[in-house]
C-alpha positions in Angstrom: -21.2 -21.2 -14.1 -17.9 -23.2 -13.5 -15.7 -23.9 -16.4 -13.1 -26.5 -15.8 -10.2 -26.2 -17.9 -7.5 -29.6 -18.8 -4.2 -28.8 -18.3 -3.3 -28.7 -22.4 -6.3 -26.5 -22.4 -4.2 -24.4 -19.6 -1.2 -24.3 -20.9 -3.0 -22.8 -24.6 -4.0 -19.8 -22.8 -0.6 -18.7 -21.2 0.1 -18.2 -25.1 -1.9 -15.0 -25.1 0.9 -13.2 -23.7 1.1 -11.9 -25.4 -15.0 1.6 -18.2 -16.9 3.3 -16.1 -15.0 6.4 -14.8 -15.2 7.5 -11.2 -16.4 10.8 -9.7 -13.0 13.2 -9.1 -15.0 14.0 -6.0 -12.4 11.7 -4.1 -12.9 14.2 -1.0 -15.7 11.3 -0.8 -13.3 8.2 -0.8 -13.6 6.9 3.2 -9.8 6.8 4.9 -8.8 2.9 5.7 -10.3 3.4 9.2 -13.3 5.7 8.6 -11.3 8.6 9.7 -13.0 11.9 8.5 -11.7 13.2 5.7 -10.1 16.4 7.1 -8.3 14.1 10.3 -6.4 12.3 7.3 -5.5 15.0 5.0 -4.4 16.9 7.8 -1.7 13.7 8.4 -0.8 13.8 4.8 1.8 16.6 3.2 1.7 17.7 -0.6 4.5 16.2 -2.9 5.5 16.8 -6.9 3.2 14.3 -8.2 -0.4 15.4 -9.3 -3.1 13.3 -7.8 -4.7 11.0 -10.5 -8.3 9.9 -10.1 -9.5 9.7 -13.5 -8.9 6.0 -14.4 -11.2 2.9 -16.0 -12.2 -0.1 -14.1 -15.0 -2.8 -14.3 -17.9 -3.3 -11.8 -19.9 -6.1 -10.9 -19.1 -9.9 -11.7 -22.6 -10.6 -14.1 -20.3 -10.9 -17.3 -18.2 -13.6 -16.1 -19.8 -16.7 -17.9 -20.3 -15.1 -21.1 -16.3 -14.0 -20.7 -14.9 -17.4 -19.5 -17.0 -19.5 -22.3 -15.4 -16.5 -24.9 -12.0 -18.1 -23.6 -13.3 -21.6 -23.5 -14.5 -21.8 -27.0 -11.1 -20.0 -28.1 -9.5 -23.0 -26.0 -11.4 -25.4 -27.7 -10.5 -23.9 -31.4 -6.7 -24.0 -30.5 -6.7 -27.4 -29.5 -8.2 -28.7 -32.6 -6.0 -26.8 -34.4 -8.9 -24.3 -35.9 -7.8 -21.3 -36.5 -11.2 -19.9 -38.3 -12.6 -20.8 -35.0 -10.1 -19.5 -33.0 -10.3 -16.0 -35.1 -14.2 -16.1 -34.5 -13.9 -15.6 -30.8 -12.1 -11.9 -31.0 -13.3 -8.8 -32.5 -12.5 -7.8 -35.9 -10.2 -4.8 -34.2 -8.6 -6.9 -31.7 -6.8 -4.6 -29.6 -3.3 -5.4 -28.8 -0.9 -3.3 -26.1 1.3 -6.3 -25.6 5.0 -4.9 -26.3 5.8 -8.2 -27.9 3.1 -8.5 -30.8 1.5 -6.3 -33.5 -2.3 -5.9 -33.2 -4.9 -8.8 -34.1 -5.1 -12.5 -33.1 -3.5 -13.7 -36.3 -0.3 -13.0 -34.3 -1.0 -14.5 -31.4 -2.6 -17.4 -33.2 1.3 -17.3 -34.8 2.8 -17.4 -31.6 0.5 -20.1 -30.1 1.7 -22.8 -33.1 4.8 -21.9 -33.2 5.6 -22.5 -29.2 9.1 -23.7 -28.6 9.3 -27.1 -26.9 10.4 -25.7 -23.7 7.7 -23.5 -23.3 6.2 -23.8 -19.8 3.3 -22.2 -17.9 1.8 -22.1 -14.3 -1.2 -20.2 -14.0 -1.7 -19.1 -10.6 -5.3 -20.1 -8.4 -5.4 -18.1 -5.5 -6.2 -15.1 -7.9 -9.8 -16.1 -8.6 -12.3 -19.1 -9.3 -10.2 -21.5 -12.0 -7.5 -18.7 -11.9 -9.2 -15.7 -13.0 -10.4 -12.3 -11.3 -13.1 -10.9 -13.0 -14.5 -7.6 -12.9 -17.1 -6.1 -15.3 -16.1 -7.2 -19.2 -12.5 -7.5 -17.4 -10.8 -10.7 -16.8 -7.2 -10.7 -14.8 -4.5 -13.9 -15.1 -1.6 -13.8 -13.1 0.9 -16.3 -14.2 4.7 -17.7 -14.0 5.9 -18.1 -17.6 9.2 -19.3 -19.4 9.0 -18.8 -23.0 11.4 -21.0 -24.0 13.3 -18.1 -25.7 16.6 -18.6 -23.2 15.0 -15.6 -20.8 14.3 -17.6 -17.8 11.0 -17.2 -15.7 8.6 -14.2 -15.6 5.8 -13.5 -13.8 3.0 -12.1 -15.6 -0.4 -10.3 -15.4 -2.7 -10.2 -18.4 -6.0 -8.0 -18.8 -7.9 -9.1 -21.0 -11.4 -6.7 -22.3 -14.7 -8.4 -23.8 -16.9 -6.2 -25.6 -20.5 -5.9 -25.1 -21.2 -9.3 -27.3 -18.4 -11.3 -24.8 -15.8 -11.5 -27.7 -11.9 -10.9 -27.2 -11.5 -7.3 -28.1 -8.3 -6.0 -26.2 -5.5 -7.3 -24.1 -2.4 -5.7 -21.9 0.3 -8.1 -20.4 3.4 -6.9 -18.0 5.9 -9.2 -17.1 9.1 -8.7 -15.0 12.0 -11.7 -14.8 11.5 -13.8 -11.5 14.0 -13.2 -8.8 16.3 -15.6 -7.9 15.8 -15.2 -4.1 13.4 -12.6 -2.3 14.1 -10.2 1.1 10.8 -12.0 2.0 11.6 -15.3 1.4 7.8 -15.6 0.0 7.5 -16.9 -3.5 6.5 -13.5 -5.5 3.7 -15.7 -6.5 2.3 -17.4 -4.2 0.2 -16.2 -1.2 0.0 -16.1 2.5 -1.4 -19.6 4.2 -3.1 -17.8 6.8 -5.3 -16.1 4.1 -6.4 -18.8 2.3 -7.1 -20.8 5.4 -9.3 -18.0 6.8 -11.2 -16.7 3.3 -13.6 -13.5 3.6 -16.4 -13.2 1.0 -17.0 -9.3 0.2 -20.0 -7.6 -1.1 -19.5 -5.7 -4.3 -20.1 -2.9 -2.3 -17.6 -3.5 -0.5 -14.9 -4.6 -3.4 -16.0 -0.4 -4.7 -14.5 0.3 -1.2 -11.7 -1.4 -1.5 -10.7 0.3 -5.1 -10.9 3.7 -3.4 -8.8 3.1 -0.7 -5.7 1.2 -2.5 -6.5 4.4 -5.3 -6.3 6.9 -2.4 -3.3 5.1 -0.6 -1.1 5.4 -3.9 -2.1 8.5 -4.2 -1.0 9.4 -0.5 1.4 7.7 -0.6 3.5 8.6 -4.2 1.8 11.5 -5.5 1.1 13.6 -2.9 3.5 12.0 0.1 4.2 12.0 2.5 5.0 7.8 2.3 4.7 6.8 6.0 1.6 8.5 6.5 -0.5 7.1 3.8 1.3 3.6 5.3 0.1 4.0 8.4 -3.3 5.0 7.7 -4.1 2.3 4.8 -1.3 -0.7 5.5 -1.1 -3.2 8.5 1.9 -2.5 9.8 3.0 -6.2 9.5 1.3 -6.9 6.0 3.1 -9.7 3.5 5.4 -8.4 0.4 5.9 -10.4 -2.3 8.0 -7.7 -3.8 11.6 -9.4 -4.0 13.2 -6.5 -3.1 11.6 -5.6 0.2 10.6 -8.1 3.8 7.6 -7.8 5.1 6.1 -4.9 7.1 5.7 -1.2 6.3 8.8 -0.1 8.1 11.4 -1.8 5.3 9.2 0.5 2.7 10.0 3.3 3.8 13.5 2.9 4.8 13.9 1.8 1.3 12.3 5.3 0.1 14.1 7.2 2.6 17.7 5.6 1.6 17.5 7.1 -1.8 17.2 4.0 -3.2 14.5 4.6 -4.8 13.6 8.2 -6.3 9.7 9.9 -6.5 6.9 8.1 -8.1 4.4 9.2 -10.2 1.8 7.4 -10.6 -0.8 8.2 -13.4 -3.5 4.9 -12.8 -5.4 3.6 -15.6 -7.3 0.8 -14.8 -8.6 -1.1 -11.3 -9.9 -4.1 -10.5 -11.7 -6.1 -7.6 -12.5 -9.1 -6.8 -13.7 -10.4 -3.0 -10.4 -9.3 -1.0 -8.4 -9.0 -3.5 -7.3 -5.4 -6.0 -5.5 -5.2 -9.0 -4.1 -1.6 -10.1 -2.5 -1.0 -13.4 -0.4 2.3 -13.6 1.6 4.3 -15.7 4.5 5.2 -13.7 7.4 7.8 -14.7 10.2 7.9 -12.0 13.8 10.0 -13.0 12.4 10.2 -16.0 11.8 7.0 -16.7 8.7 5.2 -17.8 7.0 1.8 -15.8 4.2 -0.2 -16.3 3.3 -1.2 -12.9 0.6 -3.9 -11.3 0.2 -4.0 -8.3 -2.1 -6.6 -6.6 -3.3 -6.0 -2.5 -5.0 -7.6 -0.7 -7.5 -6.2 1.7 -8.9 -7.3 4.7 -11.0 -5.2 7.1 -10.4 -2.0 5.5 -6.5 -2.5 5.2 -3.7 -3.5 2.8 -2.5 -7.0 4.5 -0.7 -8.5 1.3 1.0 -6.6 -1.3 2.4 -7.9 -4.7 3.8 -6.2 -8.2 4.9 -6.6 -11.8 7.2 -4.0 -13.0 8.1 -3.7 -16.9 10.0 -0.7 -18.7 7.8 0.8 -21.4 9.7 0.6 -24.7 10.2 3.6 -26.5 7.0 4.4 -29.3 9.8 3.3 -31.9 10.3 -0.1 -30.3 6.3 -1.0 -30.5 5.5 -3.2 -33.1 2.1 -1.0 -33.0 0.6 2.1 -32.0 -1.7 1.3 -29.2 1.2 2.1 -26.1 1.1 -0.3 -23.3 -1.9 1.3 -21.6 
């Protein structure tokens, strides 16, 4: 089913800015290039950080109508200015994580009407069909947002959850400013040309694959360390960064690390994602004592990390939430 959606339409949805668990046999998870298990580990050094593999994520793409015509009745409602209608589309407990609104859609119907004039959106395509991934009840936006409210452009990733009836029953959003120039010079956007000219189409069995080894890489590569082995076992050594901080390649990483730039990573992950080539992993992140809430989008192509992007926010302190739900 493909659901075309009118730019107003578009525009309507940025306003939202607003599990099955897998087996902690991860001795099972295959290395990027089918190594046995014991050839890697024995490249790969303990570090401070416990390995997480207890975390929620979606499987199979059968849900994706009954999501997208969820959203495109919801659409529909806004633009005629029902709110009754919009209201029927979510759950009574509408789940809300967002650090910027209290739980319910009543808020974000608020915020929605209530849109300064200079309020602007670009949703971004490369993501997924009509610019959504989709992955069990899950659906994924990525998205470059000015709010009008004088803070400039963000990029932004929002999950949103259906329940088992395809209505609107939770959403997360993290959004970090856009940089004014990148070590890259690649939009922290947009995508590599030579990707979408040469598109893959991967089995779900495959896309399953593909969650393990970006889990096992961050894993390997923050929690347990050492960096430049987990690198060169799950990244091309050439692969594209969108991070604005960093040019392309594994060898700027881990000079970066290695600088003291950058201090240790935790990384506790709570939900994955896959779609075709393309993973998204949402983690909690605590770093000097410090608290993240990090995306990070790769994409993988015969068994390797070959484009790598992320959305970094601060998690406000429980007293700063207008609700109780945390960020994750």
């Amino acid at each position: 089913m493909t659901i075309r959606i009118s730019t107003p339409i578009a525009v309507i949805i940025l306003m939202m800015i607003i599990s099955c668990k897998p087996s902690n046999n991860s001795d099972k998870i295959p290395d990027a290039n089918n190594q046995p298990k014991k050839e890697i580990n024995d490249k790969i050094t303990n570090s401070s950080c416990d390995k997480d593999v207890d975390f929620a994520s979606g499987k199979g793409h059968e849900f994706r109508a009954r999501a997208t015509g969820t959203l495109q009745q919801m659409f529909k409602a806004a633009k005629q200015k029902d709110s009754d209608g919009f209201m029927a589309t979510a759950t009574d407990l509408y789940i809300q994580h967002s650090p910027d609104l209290p739980d319910g859609m009543k808020p974000v119907w608020d915020l929605l009407i209530n849109r300064p004039a200079s309020f602007s959106n670009k949703q971004i395509q490369w993501i997924g069909e009509i610019g959504f991934l989709d992955n069990g009840n899950f659906l994924i936006m990525f998205r470059e947002v000015d709010r009008g409210d004088g803070t400039g452009l963000s990029k932004i990733v929002d999950i949103m959850r259906f329940d088992d009836e395809g209505k609107y029953a939770e959403h997360w959003d993290i959004r970090q400013p856009l940089a004014e120039k990148t070590k890259s010079d690649h939009s922290e956007t947009g995508t590599a040309k030579k990707f979408l000219d040469n598109p893959v189409s991967y089995s779900k069995k495959e896309e399953e694959k593909n969650k393990k080894r970006a889990v096992r890489y961050l894993n390997h590569a923050f929690n347990i360390g050492p960096l430049d082995k987990a690198l060169d076992a799950f990244a091309d050594p050439d692969y594209v960064q969108h991070n604005p901080m960093l040019p392309d390649g594994t060898k700027p990483l881990i000079g970066f690390f290695k600088s003291g730039k950058l201090p240790v990573h935790c990384y506790d992950i709570k939900h994955v994602f896959a779609q075709n080539d393309l993973v998204v992993v949402f983690s909690k992140v605590t770093t000097d004592g410090k608290i993240e809430a990090i995306v990070d989008i790769y994409r993988m192509r015969d068994g390797k990390m070959v484009e790598h992007w992320d959305i970094v926010q601060p998690v406000p302190a429980d007293k700063d939430m207008p609700h109780k739900n945390g960020m994750f």
